[in-house]
C-alpha positions as CSV (number, residue, x, y, z in Angstrom):
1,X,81.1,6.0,-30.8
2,X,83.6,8.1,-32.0
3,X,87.1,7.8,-30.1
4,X,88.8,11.3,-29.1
5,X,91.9,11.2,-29.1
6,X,94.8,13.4,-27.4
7,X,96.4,15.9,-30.4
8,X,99.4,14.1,-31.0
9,X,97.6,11.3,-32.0
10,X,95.3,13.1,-34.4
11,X,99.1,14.3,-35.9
12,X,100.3,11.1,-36.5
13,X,96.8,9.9,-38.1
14,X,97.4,12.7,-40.7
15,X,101.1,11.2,-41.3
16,X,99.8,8.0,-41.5
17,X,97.3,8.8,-44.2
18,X,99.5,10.7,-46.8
19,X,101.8,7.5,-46.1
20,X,99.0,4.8,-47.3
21,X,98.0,7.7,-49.8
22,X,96.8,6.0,-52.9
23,X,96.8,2.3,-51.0
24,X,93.7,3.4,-48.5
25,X,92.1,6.3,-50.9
26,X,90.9,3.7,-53.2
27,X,89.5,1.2,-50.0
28,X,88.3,4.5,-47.9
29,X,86.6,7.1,-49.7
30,X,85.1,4.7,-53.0
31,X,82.1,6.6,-54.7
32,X,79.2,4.7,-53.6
33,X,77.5,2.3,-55.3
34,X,74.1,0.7,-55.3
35,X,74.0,-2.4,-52.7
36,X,74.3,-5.5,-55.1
37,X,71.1,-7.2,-56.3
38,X,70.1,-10.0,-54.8
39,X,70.8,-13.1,-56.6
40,X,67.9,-15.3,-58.6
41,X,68.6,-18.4,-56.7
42,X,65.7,-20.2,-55.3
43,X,65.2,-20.0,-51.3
44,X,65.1,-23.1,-49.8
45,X,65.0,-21.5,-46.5
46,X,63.5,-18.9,-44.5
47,X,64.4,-17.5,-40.9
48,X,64.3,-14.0,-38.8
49,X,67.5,-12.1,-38.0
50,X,67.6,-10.4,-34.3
51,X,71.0,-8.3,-34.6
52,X,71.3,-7.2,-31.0
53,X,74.2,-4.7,-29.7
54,X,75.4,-1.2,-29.7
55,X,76.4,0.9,-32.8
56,X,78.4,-1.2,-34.6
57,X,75.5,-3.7,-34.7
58,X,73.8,-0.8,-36.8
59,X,76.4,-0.5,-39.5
60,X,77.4,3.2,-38.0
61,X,79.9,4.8,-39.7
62,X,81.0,8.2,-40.1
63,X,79.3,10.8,-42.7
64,X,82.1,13.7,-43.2
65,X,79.9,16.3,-41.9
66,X,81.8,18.1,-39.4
67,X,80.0,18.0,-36.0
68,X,78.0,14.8,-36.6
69,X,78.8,11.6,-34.8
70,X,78.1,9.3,-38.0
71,X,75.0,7.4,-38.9
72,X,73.5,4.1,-39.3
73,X,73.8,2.3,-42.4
74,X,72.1,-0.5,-44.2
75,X,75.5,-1.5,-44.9
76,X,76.4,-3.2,-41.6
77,X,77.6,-6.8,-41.0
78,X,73.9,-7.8,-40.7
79,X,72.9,-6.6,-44.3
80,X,75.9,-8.6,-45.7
81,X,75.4,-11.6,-43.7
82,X,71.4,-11.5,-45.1
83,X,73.0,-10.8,-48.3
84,X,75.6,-13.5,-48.2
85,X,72.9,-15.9,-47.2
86,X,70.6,-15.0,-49.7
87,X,73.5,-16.7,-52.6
88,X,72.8,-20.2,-51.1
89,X,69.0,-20.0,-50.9
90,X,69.1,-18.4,-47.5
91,X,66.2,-15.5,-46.8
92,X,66.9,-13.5,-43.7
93,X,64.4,-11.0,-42.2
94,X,66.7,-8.8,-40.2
95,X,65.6,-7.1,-36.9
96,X,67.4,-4.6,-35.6
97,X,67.4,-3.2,-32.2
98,X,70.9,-2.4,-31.3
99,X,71.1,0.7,-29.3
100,X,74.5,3.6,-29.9
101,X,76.5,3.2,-26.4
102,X,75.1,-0.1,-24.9
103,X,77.0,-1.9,-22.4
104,X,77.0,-4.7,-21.0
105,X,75.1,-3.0,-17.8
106,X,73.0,-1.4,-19.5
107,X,71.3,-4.0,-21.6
108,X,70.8,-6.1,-18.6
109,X,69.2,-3.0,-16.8
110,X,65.7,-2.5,-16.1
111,X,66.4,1.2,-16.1
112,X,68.7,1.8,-19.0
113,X,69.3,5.4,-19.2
114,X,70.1,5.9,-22.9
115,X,68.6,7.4,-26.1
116,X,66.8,4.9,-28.2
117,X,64.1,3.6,-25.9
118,X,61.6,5.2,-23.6
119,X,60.5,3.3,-20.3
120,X,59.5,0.8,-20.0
121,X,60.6,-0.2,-23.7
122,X,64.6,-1.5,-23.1
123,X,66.3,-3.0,-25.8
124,X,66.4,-6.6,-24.1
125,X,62.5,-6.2,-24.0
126,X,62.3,-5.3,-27.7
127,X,64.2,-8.8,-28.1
128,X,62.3,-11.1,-25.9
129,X,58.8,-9.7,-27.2
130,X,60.2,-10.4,-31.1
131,X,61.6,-13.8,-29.7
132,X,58.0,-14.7,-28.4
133,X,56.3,-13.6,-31.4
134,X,58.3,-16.0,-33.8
135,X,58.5,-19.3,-31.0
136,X,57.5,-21.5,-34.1
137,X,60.3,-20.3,-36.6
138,X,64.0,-20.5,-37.1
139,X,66.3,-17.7,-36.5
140,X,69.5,-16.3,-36.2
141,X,70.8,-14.0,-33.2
142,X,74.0,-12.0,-33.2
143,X,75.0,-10.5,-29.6
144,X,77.4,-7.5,-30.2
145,X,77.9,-6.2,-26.4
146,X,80.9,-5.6,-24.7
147,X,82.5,-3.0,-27.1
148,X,81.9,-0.4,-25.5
149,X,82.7,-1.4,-22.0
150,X,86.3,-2.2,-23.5
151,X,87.0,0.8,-25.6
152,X,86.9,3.1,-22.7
153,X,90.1,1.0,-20.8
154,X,92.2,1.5,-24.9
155,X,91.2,4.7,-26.3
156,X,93.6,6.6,-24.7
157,X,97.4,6.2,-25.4
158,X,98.0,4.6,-22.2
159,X,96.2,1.0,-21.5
160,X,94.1,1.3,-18.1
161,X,94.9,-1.9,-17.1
162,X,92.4,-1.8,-13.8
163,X,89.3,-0.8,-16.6
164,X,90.3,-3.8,-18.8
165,X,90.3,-6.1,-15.6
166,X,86.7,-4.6,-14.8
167,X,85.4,-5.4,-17.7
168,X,86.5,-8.9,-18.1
169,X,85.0,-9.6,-14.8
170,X,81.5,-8.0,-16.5
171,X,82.2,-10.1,-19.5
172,X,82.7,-13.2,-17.3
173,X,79.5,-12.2,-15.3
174,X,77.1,-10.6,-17.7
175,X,77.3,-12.5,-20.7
176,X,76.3,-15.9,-19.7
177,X,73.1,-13.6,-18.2
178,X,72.3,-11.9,-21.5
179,X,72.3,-15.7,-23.7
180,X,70.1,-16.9,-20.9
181,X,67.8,-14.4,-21.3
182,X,67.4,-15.0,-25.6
183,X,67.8,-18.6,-24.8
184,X,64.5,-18.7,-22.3
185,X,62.6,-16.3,-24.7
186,X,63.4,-18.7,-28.0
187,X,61.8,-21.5,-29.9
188,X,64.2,-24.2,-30.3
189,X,65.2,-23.8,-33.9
190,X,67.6,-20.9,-32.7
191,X,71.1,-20.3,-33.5
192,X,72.9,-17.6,-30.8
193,X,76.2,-16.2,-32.4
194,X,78.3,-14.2,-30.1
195,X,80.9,-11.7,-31.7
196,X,84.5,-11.4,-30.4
197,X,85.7,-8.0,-31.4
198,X,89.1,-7.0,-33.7
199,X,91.2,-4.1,-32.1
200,X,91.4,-0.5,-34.2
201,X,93.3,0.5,-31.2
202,X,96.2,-1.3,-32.7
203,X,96.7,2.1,-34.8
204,X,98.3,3.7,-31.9
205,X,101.5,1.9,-33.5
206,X,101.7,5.3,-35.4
207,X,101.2,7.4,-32.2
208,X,105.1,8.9,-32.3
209,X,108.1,6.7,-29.9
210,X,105.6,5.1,-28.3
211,X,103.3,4.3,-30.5
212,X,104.2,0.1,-31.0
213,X,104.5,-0.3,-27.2
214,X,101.1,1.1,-26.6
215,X,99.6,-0.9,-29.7
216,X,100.7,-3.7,-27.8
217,X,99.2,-2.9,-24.6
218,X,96.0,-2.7,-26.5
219,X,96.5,-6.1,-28.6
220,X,97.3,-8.1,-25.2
221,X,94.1,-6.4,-23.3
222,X,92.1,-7.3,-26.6
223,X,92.6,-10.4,-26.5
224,X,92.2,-11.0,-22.8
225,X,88.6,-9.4,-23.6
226,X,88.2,-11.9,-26.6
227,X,89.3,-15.2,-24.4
228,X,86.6,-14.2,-22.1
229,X,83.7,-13.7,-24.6
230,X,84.4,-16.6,-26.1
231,X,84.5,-18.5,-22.9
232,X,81.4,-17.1,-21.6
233,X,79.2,-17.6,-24.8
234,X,80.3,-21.1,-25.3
235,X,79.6,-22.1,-21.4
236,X,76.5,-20.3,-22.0
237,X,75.7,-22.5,-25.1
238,X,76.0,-19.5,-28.3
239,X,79.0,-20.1,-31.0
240,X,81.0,-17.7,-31.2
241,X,82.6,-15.3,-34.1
242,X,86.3,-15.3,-34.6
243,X,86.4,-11.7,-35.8
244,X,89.9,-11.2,-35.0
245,X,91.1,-13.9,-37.3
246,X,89.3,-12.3,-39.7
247,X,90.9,-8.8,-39.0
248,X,94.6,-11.0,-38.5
249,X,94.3,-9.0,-35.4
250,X,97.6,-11.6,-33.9
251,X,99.5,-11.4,-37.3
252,X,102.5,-9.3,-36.4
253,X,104.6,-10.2,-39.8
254,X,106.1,-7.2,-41.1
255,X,104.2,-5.8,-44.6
256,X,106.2,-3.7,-46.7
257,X,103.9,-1.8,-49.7
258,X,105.9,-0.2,-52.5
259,X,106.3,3.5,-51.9
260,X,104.4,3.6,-48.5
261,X,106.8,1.8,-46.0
262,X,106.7,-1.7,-44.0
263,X,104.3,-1.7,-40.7
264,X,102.7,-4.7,-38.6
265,X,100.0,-6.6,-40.6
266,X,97.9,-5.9,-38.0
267,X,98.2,-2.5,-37.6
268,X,97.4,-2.3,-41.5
269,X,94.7,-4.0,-41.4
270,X,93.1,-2.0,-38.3
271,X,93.9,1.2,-40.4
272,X,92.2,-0.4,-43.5
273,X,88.9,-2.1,-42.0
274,X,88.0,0.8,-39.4
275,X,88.1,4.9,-39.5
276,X,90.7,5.0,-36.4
277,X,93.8,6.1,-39.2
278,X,91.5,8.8,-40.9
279,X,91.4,12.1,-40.1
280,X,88.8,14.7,-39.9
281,X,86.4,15.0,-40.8
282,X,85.8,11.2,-41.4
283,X,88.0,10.0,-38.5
284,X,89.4,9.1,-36.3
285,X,86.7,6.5,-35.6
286,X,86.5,3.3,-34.1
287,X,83.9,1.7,-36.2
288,X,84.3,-0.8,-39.2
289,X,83.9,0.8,-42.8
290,X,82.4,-1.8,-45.4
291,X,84.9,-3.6,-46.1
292,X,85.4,-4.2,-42.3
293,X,81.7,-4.8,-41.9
294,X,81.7,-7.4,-44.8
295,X,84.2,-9.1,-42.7
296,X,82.4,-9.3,-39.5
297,X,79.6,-11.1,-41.9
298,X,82.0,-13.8,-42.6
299,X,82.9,-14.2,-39.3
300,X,79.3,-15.1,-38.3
301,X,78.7,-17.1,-41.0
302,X,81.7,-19.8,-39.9
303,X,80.0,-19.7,-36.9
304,X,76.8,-21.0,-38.0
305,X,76.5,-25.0,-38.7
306,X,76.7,-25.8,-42.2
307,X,72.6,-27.2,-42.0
308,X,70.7,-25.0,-39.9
């Protein structure tokens, strides 16, 4: 979901985009293109694709128009990872179920009150019916939950510190129920990948005096969310994507481009992998653009064993 953000924020997103001018225009707003043809390399191997989460899990990103909240895309991490796949004789049939605003409470609900399903259809039923169905095959899951909970505690320009601690706790609590869950409903030629999550929060660094103190805040409750996903899927038996390595979500080095200025590494990569540093009417957004997206597929990938 789109972030909202207090006015003086939305100022210093506009001065940060004439400042990476040229440097993001060219990463942000390409002309799009067709998706890349498969490759003609023989499959070898043949599995289904469960992405499971919230919007993200949907490739969601903005579409310009003023008013609308963005749209799912077949441009997600999900589509590259298929596509990625597909190069070394890899053929994915992707399933998509994730829902715009899930939580962790909500998944695990029996009740959900949300937009995409209609009682008693819940998004966790939708996976354990399409786990049941395929027993006999391979697959791949992908559980992107937790987001949501977390952005709430950073959005804002202050950290709320009691929020992040609540949603730890859910992390530490929930998770381990939700892997449980796929794990009982699963043949036993499944592989569960859990997804840590990058920080776009991190371009609060351009939020005025304040702005690097309060990108901070937001790194250190981050990564106190990432420590315990990672724990929680691995005690629950899923790998686990290391998305922010991807991002360099902990590289602090100072980057200096020619005619723009030198900033964090991580706060440039936040601004150039997500929609939180544009301004209206594409941004700001939380949510991954393709390159960010493309990312997140790589992420999984290293998480998967190299036979599988």
């Amino acid at each position: 979901m789109t972030a909202h953000l207090r006015p003086r924020y939305v100022v210093a997103g506009l001065l940060a985009i004439s400042m990476v001018g040229v440097y993001f225009a060219g990463r942000l707003y390409a002309p799009v293109v067709p998706s890349p043809v498969a490759p003609k390399v023989p499959i070898t191997f043949s599995s289904f694709y469960l992405d499971i989460g919230a919007s993200s899990s949907l490739g969601f990103q903005p579409t310009g128009i003023k008013g609308h909240n963005g749209r799912s895309t077949t441009d997600g991490y999900a589509d590259d990872v298929a596509l990625m796949e597909r190069y070394v004789g890899t053929s994915l049939s992707i399933y998509k179920t994730g829902c715009q605003g899930e939580t962790l409470h909500s998944y695990l609900t029996i009740k959900p009150r949300n937009h995409c399903n209609s009682q008693p259809t819940t998004q966790v039923s939708k996976d354990v019916a399409y786990l049941q169905a395929h027993l006999d095959e391979p697959g791949l899951i992908t559980v992107d939950i937790g987001f949501n909970d977390i952005r709430v505690c950073l959005s804002s320009e202050v950290v709320d510190e009691a929020c992040v601690d609540r949603v730890v706790a859910a992390v530490q609590l929930d998770i381990p129920k939700i892997v449980k869950v796929l794990k009982d409903a699963s043949g036993s030629h499944v592989q569960i990948v859990g997804l840590e999550y990058n920080d776009p929060f991190l371009a609060h660094y351009l939020n005025g005096p304040t702005g690097p103190y309060d990108a901070n805040e937001t790194l250190v409750a981050m990564n106190r969310m990432d420590s315990a996903l990672k724990t929680a899927y691995q005690s629950a038996g899923a790998s686990v994507a290391d998305v922010p390595s991807f991002f360099r979500m902990n590289d602090t080095s100072i980057d200096t481009l020619t005619n723009v200025g030198s900033w964090p590494e991580n706060v440039k990569e936040a601004c150039t992998l997500t929609w939180l540093c544009n301004s209206a009417p594409f941004g700001p957004d939380d949510h991954p653009n393709d390159a960010g997206y493309a990312l997140i597929a790589r992420a999984i990938i290293a998480a998967l064993p190299k036979t599988w």
